[in-house]
C-alpha positions in Angstrom: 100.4 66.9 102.2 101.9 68.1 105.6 104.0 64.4 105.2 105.2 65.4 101.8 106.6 68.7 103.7 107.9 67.7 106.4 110.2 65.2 103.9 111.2 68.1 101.5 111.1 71.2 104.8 114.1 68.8 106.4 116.0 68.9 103.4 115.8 72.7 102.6 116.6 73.4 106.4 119.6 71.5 106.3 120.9 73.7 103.3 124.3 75.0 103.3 123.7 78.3 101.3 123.0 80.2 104.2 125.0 81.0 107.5 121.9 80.3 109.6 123.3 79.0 112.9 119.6 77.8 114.3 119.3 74.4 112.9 115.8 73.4 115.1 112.6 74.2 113.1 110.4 74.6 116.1 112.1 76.7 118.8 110.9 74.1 122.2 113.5 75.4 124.3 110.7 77.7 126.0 110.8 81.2 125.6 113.1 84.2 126.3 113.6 87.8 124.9 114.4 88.0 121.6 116.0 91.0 119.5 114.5 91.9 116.5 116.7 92.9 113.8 114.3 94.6 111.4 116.4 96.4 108.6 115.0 98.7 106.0 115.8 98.3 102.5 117.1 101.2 100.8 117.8 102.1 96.6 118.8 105.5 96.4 119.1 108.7 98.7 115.2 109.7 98.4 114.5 106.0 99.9 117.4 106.8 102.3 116.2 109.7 103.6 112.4 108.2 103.9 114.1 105.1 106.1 112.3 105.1 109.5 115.1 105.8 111.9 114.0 102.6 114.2 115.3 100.3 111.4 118.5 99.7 110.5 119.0 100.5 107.0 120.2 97.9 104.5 122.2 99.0 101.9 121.0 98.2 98.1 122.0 101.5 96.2 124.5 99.9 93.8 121.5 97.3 93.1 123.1 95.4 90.7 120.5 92.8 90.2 117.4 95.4 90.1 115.3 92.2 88.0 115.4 90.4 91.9 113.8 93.7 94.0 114.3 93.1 97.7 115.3 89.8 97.1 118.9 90.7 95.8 119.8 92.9 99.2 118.1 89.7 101.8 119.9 87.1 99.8 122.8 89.2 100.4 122.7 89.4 103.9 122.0 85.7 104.0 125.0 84.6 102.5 127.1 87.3 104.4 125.8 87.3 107.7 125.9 84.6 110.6 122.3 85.3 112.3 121.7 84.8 115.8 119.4 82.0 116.7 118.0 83.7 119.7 117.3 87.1 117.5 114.7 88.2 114.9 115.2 89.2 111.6 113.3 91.5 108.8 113.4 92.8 106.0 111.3 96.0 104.9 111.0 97.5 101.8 110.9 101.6 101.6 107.1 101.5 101.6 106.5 99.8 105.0 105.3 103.0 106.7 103.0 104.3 103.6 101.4 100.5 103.0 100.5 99.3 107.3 100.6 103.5 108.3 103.2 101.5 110.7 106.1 102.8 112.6 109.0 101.1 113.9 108.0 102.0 117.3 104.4 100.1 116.4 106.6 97.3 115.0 108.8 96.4 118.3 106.3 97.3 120.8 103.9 95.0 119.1 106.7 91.8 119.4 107.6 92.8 123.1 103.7 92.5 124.1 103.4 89.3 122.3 106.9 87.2 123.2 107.2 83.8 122.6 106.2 83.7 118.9 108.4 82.0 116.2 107.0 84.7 113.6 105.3 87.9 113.4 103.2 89.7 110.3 102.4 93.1 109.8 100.4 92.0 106.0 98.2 95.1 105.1 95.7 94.5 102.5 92.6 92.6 104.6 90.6 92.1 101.2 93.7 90.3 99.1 94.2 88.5 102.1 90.1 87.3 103.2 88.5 87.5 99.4 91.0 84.7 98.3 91.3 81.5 99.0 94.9 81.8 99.1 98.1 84.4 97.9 98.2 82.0 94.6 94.8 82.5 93.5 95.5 86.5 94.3 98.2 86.5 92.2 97.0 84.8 89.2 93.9 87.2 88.8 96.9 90.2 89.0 99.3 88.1 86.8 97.9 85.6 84.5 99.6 82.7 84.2 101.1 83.1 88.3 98.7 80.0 89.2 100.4 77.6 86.2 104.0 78.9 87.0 103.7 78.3 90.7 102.6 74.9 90.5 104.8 74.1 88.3 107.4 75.3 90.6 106.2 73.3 93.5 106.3 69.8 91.2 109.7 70.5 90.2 111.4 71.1 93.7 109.1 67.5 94.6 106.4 69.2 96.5 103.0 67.6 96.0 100.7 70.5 96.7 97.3 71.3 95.2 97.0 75.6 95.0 93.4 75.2 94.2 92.7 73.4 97.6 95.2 74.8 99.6 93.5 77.3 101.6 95.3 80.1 103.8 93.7 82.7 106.3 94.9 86.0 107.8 97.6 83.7 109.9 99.0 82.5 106.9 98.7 85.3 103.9 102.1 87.4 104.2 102.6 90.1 101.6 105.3 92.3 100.4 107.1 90.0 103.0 106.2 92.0 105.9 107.4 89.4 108.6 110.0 89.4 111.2 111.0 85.7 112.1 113.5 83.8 113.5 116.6 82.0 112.1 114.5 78.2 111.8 111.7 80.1 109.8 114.4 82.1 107.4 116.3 78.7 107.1 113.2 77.1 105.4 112.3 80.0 103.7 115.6 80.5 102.4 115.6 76.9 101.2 112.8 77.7 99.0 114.2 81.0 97.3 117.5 79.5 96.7 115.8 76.5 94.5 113.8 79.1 92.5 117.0 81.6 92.5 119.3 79.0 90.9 116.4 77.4 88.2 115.7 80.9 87.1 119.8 81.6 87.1 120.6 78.6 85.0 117.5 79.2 83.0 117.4 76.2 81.1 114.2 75.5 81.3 110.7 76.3 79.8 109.9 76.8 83.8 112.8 79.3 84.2 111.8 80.9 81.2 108.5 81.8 82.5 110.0 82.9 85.9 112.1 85.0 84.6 109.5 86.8 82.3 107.6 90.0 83.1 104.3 90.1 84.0 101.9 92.5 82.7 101.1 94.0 86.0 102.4 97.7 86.4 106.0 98.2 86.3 107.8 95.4 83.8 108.3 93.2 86.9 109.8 89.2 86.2 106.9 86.6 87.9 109.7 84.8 89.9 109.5 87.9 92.4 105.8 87.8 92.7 106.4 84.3 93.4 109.2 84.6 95.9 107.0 87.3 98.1 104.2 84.1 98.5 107.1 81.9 99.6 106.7 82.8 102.9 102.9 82.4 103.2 103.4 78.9 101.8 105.9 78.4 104.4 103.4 79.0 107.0 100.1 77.4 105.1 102.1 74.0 105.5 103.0 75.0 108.7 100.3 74.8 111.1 103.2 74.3 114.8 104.8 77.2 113.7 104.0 79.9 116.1 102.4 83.1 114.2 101.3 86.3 115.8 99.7 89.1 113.6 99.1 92.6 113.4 95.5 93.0 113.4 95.0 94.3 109.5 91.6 96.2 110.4 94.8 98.4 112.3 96.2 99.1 108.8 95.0 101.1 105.4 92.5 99.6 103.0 94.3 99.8 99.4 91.3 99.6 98.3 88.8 101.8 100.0 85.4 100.0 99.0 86.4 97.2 100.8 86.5 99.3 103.9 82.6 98.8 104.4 83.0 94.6 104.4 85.0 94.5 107.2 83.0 92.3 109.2 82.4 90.2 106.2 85.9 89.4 105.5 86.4 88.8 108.8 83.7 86.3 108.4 85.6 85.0 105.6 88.7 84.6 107.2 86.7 82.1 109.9 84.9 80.0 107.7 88.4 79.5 106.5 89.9 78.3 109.6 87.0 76.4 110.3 87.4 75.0 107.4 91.2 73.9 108.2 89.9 72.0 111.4 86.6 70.5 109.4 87.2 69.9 106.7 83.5 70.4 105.6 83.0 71.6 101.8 79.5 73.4 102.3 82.0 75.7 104.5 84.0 76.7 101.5 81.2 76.8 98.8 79.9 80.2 101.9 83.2 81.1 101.7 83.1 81.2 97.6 79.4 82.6 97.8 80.4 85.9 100.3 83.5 86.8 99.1 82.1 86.7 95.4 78.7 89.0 96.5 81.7 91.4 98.2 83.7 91.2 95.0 81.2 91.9 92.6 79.9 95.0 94.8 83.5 96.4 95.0 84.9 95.2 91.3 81.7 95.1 89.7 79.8 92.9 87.9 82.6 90.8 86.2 83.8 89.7 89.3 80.3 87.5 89.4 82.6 83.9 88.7 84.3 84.5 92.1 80.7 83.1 93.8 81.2 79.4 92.2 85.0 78.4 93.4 88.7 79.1 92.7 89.8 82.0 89.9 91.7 80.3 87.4 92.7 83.1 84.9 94.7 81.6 82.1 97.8 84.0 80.7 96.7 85.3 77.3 97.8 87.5 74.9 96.9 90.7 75.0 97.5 93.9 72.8 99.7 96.2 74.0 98.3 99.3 74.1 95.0 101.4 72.9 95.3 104.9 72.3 93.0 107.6 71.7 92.6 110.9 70.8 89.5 112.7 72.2 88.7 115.5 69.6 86.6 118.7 69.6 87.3 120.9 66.8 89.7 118.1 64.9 93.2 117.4 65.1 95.4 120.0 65.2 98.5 117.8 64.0 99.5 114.6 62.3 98.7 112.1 64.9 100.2 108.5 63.6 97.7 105.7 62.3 97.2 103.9 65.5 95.8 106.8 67.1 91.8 105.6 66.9 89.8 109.0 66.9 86.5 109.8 69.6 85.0 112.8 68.7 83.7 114.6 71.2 81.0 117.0 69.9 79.0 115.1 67.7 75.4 113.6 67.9 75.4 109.6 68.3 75.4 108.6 64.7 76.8 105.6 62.4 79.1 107.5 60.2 81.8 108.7 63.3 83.0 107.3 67.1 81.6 109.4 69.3 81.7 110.3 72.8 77.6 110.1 72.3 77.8 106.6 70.5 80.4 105.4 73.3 78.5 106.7 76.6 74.5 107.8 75.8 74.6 108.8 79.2 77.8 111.7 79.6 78.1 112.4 75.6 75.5 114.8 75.3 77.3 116.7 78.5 80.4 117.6 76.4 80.0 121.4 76.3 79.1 121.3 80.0 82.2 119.1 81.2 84.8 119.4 78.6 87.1 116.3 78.0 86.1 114.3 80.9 83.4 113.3 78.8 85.6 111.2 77.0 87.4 109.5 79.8 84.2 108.0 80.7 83.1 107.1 77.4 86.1 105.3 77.1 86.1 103.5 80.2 82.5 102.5 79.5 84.1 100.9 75.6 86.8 99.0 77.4 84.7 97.6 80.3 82.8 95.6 77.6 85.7 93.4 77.5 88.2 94.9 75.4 91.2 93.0 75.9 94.3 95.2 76.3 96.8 96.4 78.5 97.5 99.5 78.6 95.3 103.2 77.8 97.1 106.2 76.2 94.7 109.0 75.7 95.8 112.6 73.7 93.6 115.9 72.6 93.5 117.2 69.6 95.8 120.0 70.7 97.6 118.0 73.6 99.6 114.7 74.5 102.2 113.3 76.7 105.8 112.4 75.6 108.8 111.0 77.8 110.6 114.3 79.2 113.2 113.8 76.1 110.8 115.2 73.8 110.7 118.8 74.1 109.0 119.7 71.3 108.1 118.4 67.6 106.5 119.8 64.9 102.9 119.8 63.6 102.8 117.9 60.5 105.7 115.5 61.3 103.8 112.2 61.8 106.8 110.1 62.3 107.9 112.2 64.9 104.7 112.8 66.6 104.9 108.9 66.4 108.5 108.7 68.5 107.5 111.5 71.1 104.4 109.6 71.6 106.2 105.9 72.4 106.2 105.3 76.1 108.1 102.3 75.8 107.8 100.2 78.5 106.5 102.7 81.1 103.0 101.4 82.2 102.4 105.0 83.3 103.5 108.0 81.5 101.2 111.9 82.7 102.4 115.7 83.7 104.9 116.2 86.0 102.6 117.3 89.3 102.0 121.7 88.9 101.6 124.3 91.5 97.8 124.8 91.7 96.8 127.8 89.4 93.5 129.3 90.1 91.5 130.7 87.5 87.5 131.5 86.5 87.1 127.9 86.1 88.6 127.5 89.8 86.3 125.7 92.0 85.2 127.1 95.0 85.5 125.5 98.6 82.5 124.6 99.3 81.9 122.5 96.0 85.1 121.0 97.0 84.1 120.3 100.2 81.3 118.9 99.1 83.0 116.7 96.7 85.8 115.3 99.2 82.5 114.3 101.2 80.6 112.4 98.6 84.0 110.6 97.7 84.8 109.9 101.5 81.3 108.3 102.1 81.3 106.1 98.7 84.9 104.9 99.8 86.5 106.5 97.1 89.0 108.5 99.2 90.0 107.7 102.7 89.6 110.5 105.2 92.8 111.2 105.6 93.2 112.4 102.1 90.4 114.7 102.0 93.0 118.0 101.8 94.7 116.9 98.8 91.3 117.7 96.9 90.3 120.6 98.9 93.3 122.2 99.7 95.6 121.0 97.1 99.4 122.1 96.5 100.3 120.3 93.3 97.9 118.7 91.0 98.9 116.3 87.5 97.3 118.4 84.9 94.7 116.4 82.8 94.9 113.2 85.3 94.0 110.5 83.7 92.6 112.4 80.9 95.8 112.5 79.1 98.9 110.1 79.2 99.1 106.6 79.3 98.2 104.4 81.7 97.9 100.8 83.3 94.2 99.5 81.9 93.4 98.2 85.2 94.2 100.8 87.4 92.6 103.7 85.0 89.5 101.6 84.7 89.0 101.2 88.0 90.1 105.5 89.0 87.6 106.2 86.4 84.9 104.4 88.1 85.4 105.7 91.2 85.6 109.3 89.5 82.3 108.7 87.9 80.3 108.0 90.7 81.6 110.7 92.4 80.2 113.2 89.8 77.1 111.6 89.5 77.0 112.1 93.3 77.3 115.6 93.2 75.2 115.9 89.9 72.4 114.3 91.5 71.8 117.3 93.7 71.4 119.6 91.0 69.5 120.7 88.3 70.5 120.6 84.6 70.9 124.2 84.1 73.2 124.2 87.5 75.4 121.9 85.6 75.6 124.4 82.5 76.1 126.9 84.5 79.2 125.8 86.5 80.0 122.8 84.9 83.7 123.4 83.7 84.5 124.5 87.3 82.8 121.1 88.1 85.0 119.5 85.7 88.1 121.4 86.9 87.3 120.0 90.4 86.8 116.2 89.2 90.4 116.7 87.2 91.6 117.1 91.1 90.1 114.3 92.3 91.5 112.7 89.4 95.3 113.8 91.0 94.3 112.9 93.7 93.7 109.0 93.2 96.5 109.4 90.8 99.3 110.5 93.0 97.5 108.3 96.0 97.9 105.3 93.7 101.7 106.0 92.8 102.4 106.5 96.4 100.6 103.3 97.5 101.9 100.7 94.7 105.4 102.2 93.3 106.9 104.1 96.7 110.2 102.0 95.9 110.8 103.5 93.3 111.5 107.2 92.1 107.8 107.3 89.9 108.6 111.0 89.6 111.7 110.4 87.2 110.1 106.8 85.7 106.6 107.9 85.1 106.1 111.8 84.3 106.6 112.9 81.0 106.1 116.1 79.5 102.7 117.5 78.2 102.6 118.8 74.4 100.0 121.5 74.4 99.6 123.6 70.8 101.3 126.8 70.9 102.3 129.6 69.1 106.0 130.5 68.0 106.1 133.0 65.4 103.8 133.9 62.4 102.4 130.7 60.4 104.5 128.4 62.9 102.9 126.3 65.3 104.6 124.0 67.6 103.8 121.6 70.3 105.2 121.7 74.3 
């Protein structure tokens, strides 16, 4: 294998695309101090303004190539910049700072105590890096069909590498491309993107075609980017001379914070990996397949039980597009269309009707006590049974989410109810984040308190975020009780919601929780927010979420006698 590179590495270096000046893969001229040029990509003034002022900003607003993300404003630099060969370069997106709680400061002090190094990583994410064998198998269990498109990628540019065996540890597992490197590094890495750049701009091919498709993972999002941001990782997994330093990740935030608690274990992980490099023993990677699938199925659940036997293969299928549901009380109060499937949520478990009672035996008889949250976890419990779709969209019988065009529609006009309801492509689509409102149903402090705790010590919210439940300025009304979002993300935030509650419910008796349960309820909706806003923070920074993602929520109102509208 590391033959087969070396032949095909030689020939990307020595490509002319690029004005790379440094023509020597591995620096041996000894070392000396090196400037890092880290820039910071920017789209628009609100990621202009957000730029750490340590970077130097890159320019992408006019963005004319937005299906090529980050890759469009590097490649541009590339092809109009000579580069140093005794300097750094990186490139940052806008969420550097909110994904490695990095500053630039941490960045350049961290390469002038550790000189002499042909690359440096700052890769957050310690579980995506340690609970996979490599970024391929990562990204196929995210993207389905990523593993058959990648390999297919490294065949046709004549690279004979195996993803299933090619195993890669914290050295070597780069994402979001959060690396500053030298001119020899970009000059192979460039190599690389340029052969996947041009098959995917000539896209002749049933390979291109695939590249150039979106993936059904959050934003509409083509899988040739997905694959460009493990080019780097590859780089280095085939690279074993070149000289890597990296940021310790347990330094950096958990996007996941239930991993947080198996940080010794994935550290384990991580060295029966590189033992395994040097070894070459298999009873090494069948521990490696065993832990990191007993720490998967504890975080993920039980689903994630295959992870113990070997690689994840996770072949692309087709899946429907959306479910949506509308949780009823007292009946609809308007003409929903026909693909609206109807829970209701007041009646006893019985054959003749879906009910919250026949969904979840467990939270259906609590209806009058909790109110609609009833139904988001009677829902979740429906689609964790293997339901195969993509996205949720959930509406009331007197409330629903539209795209901020629709400002209104009337009652008993199905066809329009229909068109406000479309999200399109949006794999998100709630309320615009309100000033809090306090009301009787207002939770008091100490039940908050109490709740931050509970989700702090189950790793459900990080400490740091334990104001925006108690103290909260702006909340998303009906948080992932109303609106439409990703299946995979809402699964997982209802999961962490529900054991939350059933923390705090545990506590207290049953006529407590008739007593104060819609305050309960109201407090759980901010929690809800919470994970909500966290999450669009954390995964869709670079982009304006605000203007892509919040749409306006229809509530029944009255407008004049024997008129009802929605808003």
């Amino acid at each position: 294998m590391i033959a087969n590179w070396a032949r095909i590495g030689l020939q990307f270096a020595d490509s002319p695309s690029a004005n790379l000046t440094d023509t020597r893969y591995w620096d041996k001229s000894g070392w000396q101090a090196m400037q890092a040029n880290i820039f910071q990509i920017y789209y628009d003034e609100r990621t202009r303004s957000q730029a750490d002022p340590g970077f130097i900003p890159l320019d992408n607003i006019a963005n004319t190539r937005p299906d090529w993300r980050e890759y469009w404003a590097i490649r541009n630099y590339f092809l109009n910049t000579t580069l140093d060969a005794n300097a750094l370069y990186g490139f940052f997106s806008p969420a550097f700072r909110n994904k490695t709680h990095l500053s630039a400061q941490d960045v350049h002090a961290f390469i002038e105590a550790n000189p002499g190094h042909d690359v440096y990583t700052f890769s957050p994410f310690i579980q995506d890096a340690a609970c996979y064998l490599n970024v391929f198998e990562q990204g196929n269990l995210n993207h389905p069909g990523h593993l058959e498109v990648a390999q297919q990628y490294l065949q046709t540019i004549g690279l004979d590498v195996d993803i299933e065996k090619l195993v890669m540890t914290l050295r070597s597992a780069v994402y979001c491309n959060y690396f500053v490197a030298k001119p020899s590094f970009w000059k192979m890495w460039f190599g690389l993107t340029e052969r996947l750049f041009e098959m995917c701009e000539a896209n002749q091919t049933e390979l291109a075609t695939l590249l150039n498709s979106n993936t059904i993972y959050r934003l509409p999002v083509g899988m040739k980017v997905f694959l460009l941001e493990r080019i780097a990782s590859l780089v280095l997994a085939l690279s074993p001379n070149v000289r890597v330093c990296a940021y310790d990740v347990r330094k950096m935030p958990s996007s996941e914070p239930a991993y947080i608690q198996y940080i010794d274990q994935m550290m384990l992980l991580d060295r029966l990996k590189n033992d395994y490099l040097v070894t070459q023993d298999p009873k090494l990677l069948e521990a490696f397949y065993t832990l990191r699938g007993t720490i998967m199925v504890a975080c993920r659940g039980a689903s994630y039980e295959p992870t113990k036997k070997g690689f994840i293969r996770t072949v692309k299928v087709k899946t429907p597009h959306i479910l949506y549901v509308s949780l009823i009380d007292a009946g609809p109060s308007f003409a929903y269309p026909k693909y609206v499937s109807r829970v209701v949520m007041n009646a006893p478990r019985s054959t003749e009707v879906v009910s919250a009672s026949n969904l979840s035996p467990t939270w259906g008889p609590h209806f009058e006590s909790l109110g609609p949250i009833v139904g988001m976890f009677a829902i979740r419990e429906y689609l964790s049974k293997g339901i195969k779709v993509l996205r949720i969209g959930l509406c009331h019988d007197d409330a629903f989410i539209s795209p901020p065009a629709f400002v209104g529609v009337a009652l008993d006009d199905e066809a329009g109810v229909a068109r406000a309801m479309e999200p399109g492509t949006r794999d998100f689509l709630f309320a615009a984040p309100e000033p809090v409102t306090r009301d009787a149903n207002t939770p008091d402090r100490a039940t908050l308190e109490r709740l931050a705790s509970i989700a702090i010590e189950l790793g459900v919210l990080r400490p740091d975020q334990q104001s925006a439940l108690v103290d909260p300025v702006r909340v998303v009304p009906g948080a992932l009780n109303v609106g439409v979002y990703r299946k995979d993300f809402w699964i997982e935030a209802v999961e962490h919601v529900d054991r939350v509650l059933r923390g705090l419910l545990k506590h207290h008796t049953a006529a407590e929780l008739r007593a104060n349960g819609r305050r309960w309820a109201r407090a759980v909706e901010w929690l809800a927010s919470a994970l909500l806003l966290d999450h669009m923070e954390q995964a869709h920074s670079q982009i304006d979420w605000g203007a892509e993602f919040c749409g306006h929520l229809h509530r029944r109102v009255a407008q004049a006698p024997g008129t009802l509208q929605l808003h």
